[in-house]
C-alpha positions as CSV (number, residue, x, y, z in Angstrom):
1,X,-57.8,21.2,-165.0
2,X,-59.3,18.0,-165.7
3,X,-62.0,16.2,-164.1
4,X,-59.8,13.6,-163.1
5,X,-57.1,15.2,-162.0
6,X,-59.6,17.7,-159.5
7,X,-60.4,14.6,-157.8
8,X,-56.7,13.9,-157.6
9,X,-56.1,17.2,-156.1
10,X,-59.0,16.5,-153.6
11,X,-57.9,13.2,-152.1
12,X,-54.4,14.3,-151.6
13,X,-55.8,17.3,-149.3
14,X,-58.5,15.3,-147.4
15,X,-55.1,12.9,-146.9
16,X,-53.0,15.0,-146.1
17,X,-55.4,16.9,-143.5
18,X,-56.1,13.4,-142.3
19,X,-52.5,12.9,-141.6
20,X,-52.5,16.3,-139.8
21,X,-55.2,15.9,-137.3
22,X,-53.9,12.4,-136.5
23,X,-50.7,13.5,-135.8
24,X,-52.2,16.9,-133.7
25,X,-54.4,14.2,-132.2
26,X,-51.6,12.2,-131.0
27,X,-49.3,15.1,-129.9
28,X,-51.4,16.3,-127.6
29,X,-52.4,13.1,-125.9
30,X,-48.6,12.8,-125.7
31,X,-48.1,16.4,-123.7
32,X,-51.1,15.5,-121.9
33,X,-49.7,12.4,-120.5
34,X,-46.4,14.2,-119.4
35,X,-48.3,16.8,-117.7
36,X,-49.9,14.4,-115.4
37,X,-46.7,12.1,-115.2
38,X,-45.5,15.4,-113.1
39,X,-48.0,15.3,-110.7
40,X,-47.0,11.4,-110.0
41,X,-44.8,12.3,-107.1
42,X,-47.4,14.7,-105.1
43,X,-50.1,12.4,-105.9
44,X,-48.4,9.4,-105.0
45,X,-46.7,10.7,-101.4
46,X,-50.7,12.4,-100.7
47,X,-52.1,9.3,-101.5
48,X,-50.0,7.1,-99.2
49,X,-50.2,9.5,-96.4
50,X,-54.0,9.4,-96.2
51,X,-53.7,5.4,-97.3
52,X,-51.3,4.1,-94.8
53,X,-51.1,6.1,-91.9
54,X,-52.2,4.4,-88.6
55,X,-55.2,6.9,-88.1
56,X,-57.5,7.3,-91.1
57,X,-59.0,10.6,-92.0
58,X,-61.8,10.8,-89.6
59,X,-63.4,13.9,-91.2
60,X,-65.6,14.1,-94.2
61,X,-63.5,16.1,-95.9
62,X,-60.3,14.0,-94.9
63,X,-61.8,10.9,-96.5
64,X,-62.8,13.2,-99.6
65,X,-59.5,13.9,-100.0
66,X,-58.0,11.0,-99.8
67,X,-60.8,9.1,-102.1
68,X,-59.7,12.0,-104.7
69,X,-56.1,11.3,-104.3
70,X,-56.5,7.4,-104.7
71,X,-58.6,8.2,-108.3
72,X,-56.0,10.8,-109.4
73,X,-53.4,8.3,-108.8
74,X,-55.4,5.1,-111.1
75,X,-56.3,8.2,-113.6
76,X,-52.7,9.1,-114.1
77,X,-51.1,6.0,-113.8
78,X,-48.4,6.4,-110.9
């Protein structure tokens, strides 16, 4: 094999991986995103029961949850 065409043979695999670990990269932001698009509906009904019920949560843990529910709900998008 010549010189030349090594090097050949070299960029075509560090392209090629390239182009694999972009597309792996992508995949699995894309099942990622689906996963949390599930939760939407729980998120969203928790997070409007602790946000617009008459009575707030008046204990510590109340409030916790619902400050977790409210940053669930910006984090995935619902």
């Amino acid at each position: 094999m010549t010189p030349r065409r090594f090097w050949n043979s070299v960029v075509v695999v560090v392209l090629v991986q390239l182009a694999v670990s972009i597309t792996v990269g992508w995949y699995a932001n894309h099942v990622a995103h689906e996963a949390n698009q599930k939760w939407c509906g729980l998120v969203t009904t928790l997070d409007d029961a602790y946000s617009q019920s008459p009575q707030q949560p008046t204990t510590a843990i109340g409030r916790r949850i619902a400050v977790e529910m409210r940053q669930l709900r910006e984090e995935f998008g619902c």
